[in-house]
C-alpha positions in Angstrom: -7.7 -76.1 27.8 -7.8 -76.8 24.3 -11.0 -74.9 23.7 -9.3 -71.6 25.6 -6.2 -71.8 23.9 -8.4 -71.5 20.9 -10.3 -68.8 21.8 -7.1 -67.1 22.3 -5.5 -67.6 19.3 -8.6 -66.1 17.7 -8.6 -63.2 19.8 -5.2 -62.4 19.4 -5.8 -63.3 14.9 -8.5 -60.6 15.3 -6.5 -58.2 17.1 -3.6 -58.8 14.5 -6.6 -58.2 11.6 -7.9 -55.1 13.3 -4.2 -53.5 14.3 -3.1 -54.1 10.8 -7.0 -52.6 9.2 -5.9 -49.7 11.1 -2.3 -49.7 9.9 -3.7 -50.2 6.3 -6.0 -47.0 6.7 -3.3 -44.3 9.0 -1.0 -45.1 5.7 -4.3 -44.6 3.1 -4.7 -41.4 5.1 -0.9 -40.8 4.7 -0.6 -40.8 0.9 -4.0 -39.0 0.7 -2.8 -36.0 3.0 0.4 -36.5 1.1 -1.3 -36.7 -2.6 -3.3 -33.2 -1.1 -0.6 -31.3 0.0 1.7 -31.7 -3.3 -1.9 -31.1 -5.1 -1.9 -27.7 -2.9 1.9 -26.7 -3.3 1.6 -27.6 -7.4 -1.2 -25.0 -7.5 0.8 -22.5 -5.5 3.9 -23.2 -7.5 3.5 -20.6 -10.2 3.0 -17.7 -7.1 5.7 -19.1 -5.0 8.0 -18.8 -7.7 7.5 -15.0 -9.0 7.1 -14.4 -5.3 11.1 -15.5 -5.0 12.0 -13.8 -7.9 10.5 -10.5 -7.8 10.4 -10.3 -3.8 12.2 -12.8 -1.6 15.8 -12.9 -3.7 15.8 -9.0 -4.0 14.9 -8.2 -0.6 18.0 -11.0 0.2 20.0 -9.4 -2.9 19.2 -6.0 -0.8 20.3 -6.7 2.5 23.7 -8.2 0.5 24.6 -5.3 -0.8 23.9 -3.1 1.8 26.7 -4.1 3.6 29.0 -4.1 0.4 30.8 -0.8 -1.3 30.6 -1.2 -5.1 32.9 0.3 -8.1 31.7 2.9 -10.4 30.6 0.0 -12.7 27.9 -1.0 -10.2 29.8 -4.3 -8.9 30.6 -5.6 -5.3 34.3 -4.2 -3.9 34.4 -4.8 -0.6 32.7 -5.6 2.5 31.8 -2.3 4.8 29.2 -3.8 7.5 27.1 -1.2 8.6 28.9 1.2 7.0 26.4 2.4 4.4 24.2 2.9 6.7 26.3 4.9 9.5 26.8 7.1 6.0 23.4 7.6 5.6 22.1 8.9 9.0 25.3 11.2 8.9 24.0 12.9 5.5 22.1 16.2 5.8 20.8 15.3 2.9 19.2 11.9 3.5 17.6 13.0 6.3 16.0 16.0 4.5 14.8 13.4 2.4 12.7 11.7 5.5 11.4 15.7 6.1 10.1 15.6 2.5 8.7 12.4 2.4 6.9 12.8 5.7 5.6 16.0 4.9 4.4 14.5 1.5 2.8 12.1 3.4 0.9 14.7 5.5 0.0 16.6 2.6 -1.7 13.5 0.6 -3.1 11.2 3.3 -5.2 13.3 5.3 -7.0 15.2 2.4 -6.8 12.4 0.2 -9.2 10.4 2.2 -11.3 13.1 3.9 -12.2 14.8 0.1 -13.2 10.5 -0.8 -15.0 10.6 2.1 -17.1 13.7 1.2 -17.7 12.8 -2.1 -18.5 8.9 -1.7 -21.2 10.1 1.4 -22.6 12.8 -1.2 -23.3 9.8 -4.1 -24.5 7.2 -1.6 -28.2 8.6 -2.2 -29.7 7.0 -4.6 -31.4 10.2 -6.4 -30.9 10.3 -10.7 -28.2 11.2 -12.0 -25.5 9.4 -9.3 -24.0 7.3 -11.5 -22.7 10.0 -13.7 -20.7 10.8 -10.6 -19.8 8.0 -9.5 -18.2 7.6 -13.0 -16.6 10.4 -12.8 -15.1 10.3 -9.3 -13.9 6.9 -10.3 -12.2 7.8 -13.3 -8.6 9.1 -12.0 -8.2 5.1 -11.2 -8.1 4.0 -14.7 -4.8 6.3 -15.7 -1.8 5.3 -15.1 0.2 6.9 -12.9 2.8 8.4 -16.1 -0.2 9.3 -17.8 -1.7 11.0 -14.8 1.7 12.7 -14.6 2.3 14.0 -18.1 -1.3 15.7 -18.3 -0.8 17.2 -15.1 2.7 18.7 -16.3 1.0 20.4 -19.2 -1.6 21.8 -16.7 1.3 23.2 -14.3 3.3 24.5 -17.2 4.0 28.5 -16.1 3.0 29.9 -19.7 0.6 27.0 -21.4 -0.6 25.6 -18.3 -4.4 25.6 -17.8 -3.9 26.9 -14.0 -1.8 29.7 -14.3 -4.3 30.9 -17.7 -6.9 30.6 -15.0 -6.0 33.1 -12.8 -4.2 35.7 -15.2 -8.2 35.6 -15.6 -8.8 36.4 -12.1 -6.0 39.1 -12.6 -3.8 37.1 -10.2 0.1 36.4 -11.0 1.1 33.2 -12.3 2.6 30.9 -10.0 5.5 28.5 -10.4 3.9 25.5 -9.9 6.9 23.4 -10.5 9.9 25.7 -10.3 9.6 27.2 -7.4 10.8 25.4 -4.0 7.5 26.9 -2.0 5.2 25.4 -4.8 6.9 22.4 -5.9 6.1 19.7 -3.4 2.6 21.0 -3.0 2.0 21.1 -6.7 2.7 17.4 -6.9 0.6 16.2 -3.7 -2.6 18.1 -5.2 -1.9 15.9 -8.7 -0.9 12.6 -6.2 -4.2 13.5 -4.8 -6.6 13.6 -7.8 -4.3 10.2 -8.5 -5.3 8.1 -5.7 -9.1 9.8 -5.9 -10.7 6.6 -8.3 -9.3 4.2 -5.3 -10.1 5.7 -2.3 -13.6 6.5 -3.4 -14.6 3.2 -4.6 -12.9 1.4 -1.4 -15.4 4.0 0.8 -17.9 4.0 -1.3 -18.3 0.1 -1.4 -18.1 0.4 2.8 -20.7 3.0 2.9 -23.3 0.6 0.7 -22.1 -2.0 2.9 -23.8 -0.8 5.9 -27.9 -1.8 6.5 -30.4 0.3 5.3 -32.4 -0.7 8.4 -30.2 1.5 10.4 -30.8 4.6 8.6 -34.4 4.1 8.6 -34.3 3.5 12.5 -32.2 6.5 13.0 -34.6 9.0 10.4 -37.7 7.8 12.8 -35.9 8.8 15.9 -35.3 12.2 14.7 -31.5 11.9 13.6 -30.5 14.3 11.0 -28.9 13.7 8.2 -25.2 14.8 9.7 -26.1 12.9 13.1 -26.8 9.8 11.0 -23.7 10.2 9.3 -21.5 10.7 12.4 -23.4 8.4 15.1 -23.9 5.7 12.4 -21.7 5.7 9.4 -18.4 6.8 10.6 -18.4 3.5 13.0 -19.7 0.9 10.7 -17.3 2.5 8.3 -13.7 2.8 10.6 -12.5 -0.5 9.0 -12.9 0.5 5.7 -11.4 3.8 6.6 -8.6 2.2 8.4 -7.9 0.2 5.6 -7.9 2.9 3.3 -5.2 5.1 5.7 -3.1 1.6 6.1 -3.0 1.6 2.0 -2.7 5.8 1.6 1.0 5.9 3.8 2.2 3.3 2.3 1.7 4.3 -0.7 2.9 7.9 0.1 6.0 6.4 1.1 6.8 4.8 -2.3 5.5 7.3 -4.5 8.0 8.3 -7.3 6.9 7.9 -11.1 4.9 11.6 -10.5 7.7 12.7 -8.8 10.2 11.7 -11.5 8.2 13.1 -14.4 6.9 16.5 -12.8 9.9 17.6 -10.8 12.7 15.2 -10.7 13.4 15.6 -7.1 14.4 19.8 -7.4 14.4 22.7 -7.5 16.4 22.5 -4.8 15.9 19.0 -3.6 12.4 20.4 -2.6 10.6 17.5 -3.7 13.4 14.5 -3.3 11.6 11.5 -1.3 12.5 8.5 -0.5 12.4 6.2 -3.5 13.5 8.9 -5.9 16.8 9.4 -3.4 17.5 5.5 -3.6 16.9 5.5 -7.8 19.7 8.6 -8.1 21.8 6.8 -5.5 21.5 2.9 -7.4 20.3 4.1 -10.9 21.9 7.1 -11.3 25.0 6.9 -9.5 25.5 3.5 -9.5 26.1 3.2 -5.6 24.1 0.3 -5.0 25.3 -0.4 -2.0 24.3 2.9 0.0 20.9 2.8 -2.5 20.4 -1.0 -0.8 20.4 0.8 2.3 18.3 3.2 2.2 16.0 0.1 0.4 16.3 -1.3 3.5 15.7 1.4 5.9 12.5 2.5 3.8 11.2 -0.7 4.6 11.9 -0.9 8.3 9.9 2.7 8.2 6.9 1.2 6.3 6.9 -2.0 8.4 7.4 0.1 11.9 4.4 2.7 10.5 2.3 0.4 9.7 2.9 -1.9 13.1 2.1 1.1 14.9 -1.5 2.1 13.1 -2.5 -1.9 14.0 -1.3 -1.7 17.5 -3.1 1.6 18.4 -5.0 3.4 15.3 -7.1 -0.1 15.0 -8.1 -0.4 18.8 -10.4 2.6 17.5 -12.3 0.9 15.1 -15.5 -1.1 15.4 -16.2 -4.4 13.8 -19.6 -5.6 13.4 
């Protein structure tokens, strides 16, 4: 009996040895995941932080005063609810401002990507000389946007302008790039156009090198011409890039505003008044920041809603390797 109750007791010692072993490494493995973590979040403190103050407290700021009036001074009066908002879809003249933006939008995206396109497919081969276009076709992305604005004003201009000495020329009349309500919002898509040029071709560009030469070479010896190869072959390997590209393009469209601010200032006639420019005359101009906050708010639900709907059904059409 003795001998078992021994062997017992130094059973159960090694049990207590290994259960507290095991204690003594689950807590090691504590503080370490612990010690990691507040590694992790001291590294990501610097981004968390200008995320909250540049994004998360005026998106909250935002949806605060959209539901407020405010004074001519800019500050909170009272609290309207929804309000502002019932104001907004009841104006003819914020909802001519969806027209413009949307038709902005349809003027841009479309040729915006399909001229990259062309042009990134034309410099994929790598003949002499390709580099000097690919420079070129890159350049538009290294102005800035007021920059890109201000030469392009001078090149509109009805008298000086480079366009309208062009065709007097051609013996054509000049034509009111920028005064005229016909011209005006065209006029500023061609320049947003040549603006987003430099991204959109180096995004394509970089998909189209992407893509195996193997393919090409398999495709050449079974007789596939050049357009074939470029239609069978590259258009599929390059629909993510494309999609990408699109995803980037209306977004973009949607907040476009320092060319619009410098060139036309949302005339003649409200002709050229989208989105953004519409909430910086109703906040910044104004000084209704309350109705500006909403329309902040509903040109957000419109990008976020957009851009749902080109992953839910515009992506099912695009092959992944």
């Amino acid at each position: 009996m003795g001998e078992l109750n021994k062997s017992l007791g130094l059973g159960t010692r090694s049990q207590q040895r290994t259960s507290s072993k095991a204690r003594i490494r689950t807590g090691s493995l504590k503080i370490q995941r612990l010690r990691e973590n507040a590694l992790a979040y001291t590294f990501l403190a610097p981004s968390l932080i200008l995320f909250a103050v540049f994004m998360f407290y005026p998106m909250i700021k935002s949806v605060y005063l959209s539901l407020h009036s405010t004074d001519p001074a800019g500050n909170v009066a009272d609290y309207v609810g929804f309000d502002n908002f019932a104001m907004l879809f009841s104006s003819g003249q914020f909802l001519q401002g969806i027209k413009v933006t949307l038709l902005f939008a349809v003027l841009t995206v479309p040729v915006g990507i399909l001229l990259a396109l062309v042009l990134a497919a034309l410099t994929h081969s790598k003949l002499r000389g390709m580099r000097i276009f690919q420079f070129a076709f890159s350049l538009p992305m290294v102005l800035s946007v007021g920059s890109s604005a201000v030469i392009w004003k001078f090149l509109f201009h009805p008298t000086l302008g480079m366009f309208n000495y062009v065709l007097s020329l051609l013996h054509i009349n000049p034509v009111p790039w920028l005064t005229s309500p016909d011209w005006a919002l065209f006029s500023v898509a061609i320049m947003t156009i040549w603006m987003n040029l430099g991204f959109n071709y180096i995004i394509l560009s970089s998909g189209l090198q992407g893509i195996p030469d193997d393919m090409y070479e398999s495709a050449k010896m079974d007789g596939a011409g050049p357009l074939v190869t470029f239609w069978r072959i590259s258009m599929p390997l390059l629909s993510p890039t494309i999609f990408f590209v699109t995803v980037v393009s209306i977004i973009g469209a949607f907040q476009s505003f320092a060319q619009i601010n410098i060139l036309t200032k949302g005339g003649p006639v409200n002709s050229t008044n989208v989105f953004v420019y519409s909430i910086y005359q109703e906040a910044f101009v104004n000084f209704r920041f309350g109705t500006g906050s909403a329309q902040a708010i509903v040109l957000f639900a419109v990008i976020l809603v957009l851009t749902m709907i080109q992953f839910k059904w515009v992506e099912r059409k695009v092959h992944y390797q």
